[in-house]
Structure formats: C-alpha cells, structure tokens
N, C-alpha and C positions, 0 to 999 in steps of 0.2 A: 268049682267057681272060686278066685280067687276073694281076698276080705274086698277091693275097692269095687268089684263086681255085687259082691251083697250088698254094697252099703250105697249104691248107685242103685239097683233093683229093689232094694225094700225100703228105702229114704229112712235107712239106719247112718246113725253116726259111725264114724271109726269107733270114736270114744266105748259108743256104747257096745260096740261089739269086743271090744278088748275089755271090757268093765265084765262080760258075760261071758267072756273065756276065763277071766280071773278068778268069777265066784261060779266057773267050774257048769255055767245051765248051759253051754255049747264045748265042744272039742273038736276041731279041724284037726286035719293029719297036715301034719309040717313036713312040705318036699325038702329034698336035697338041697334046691337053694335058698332053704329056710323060708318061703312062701306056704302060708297058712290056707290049705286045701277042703274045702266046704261041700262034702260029700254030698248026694243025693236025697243019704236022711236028713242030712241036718238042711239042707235046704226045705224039707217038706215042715219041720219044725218050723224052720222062718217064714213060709208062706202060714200056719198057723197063727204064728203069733205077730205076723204082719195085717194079717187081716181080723184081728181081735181088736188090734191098735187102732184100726179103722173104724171099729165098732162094730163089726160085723160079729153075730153068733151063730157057729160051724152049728151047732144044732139047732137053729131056728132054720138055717138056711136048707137044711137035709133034711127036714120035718115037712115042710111043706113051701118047698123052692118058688114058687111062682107068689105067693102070698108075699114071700118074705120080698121077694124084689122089687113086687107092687107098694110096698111101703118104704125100702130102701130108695126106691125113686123118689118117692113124693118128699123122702127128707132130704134127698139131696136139690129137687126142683123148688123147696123152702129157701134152700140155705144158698142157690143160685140169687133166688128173687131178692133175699135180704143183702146179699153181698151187692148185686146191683141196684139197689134201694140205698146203699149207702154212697154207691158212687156217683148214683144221682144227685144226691146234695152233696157230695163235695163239690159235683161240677158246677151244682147251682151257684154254690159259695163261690167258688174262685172265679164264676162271670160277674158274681155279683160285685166282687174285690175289685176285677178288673173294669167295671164299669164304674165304679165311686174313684178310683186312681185317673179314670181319663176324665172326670169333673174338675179335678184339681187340678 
C-alpha cells in the first residue's frame, strides 16, 4: 500500500506519516521508483493505532467483544443525538434570522 493509500484509509495526514518515518515508529521499504511501500505488518500497526485514535481498546474489545460494542454504540448513538441537537438550533437560529430580515 502505497503512503496516499494509508493516509486516505486511516485519515492519517501525509504530515504525520512522514513525521513517523522520521522518529523512525514506522519503516516502508522504498520501490525502485522511490515510492514508500507499507507492508502487511506495518499496516497491521496502523489498523492498531488507528483504532486507539478512535478510542477504541484492543483489549476491552477481545475481552469481552459484545459488551464492549454494546457500549461503543450507545457512545456513538450520544454523540449522533448531540451533534444533531446542535443542528437543530442552528437551524432554529438561522429561520429565526431569516424571519426578523423579512420584518424589515
């Protein structure tokens, strides 16, 4: 896997993925036409530490798989409700905006 394939499949930056070849916590093998090659392991690393970024913990989730997803839902069906709990008043506000503008 090339780097603009990791960094589109793990919503890594380039940045960050060159800042973490530099201090040496990942090594690609460099093809002939100097394209930076993301092995197998190193991908299993990046699903690791893609899904910690997420907040997710590899051994909560292998300890007892169905509890843990029972509660990763309910934080994700939170964090749905509050995001559209916000766009609800924005929408309120910007009819409200636009009803004081057609007063004027």
């Amino acid at each position: 896997m090339l780097i603009h394939e990791v960094c589109k499949n793990y919503s890594f930056t380039k940045k960050a993925m060159e800042y973490s070849m530099k201090q040496r916590l990942i090594s690609p093998t460099i093809q002939k036409n100097h394209y930076r090659n993301f092995s197998d392991e190193l991908q299993t690393y990046l699903d690791k530490t893609f899904v910690e970024n997420i907040g997710i913990s590899i051994h909560n989730a292998i300890e007892d798989p169905k509890k843990y997803l029972a509660e990763y839902k309910k934080d994700i069906e939170h964090y749905i409700a509050f995001k559209q709990s916000k766009e609800f008043k924005t929408t309120s506000y910007e009819n409200y905006f636009e009803k004081l503008q057609k007063l004027n």
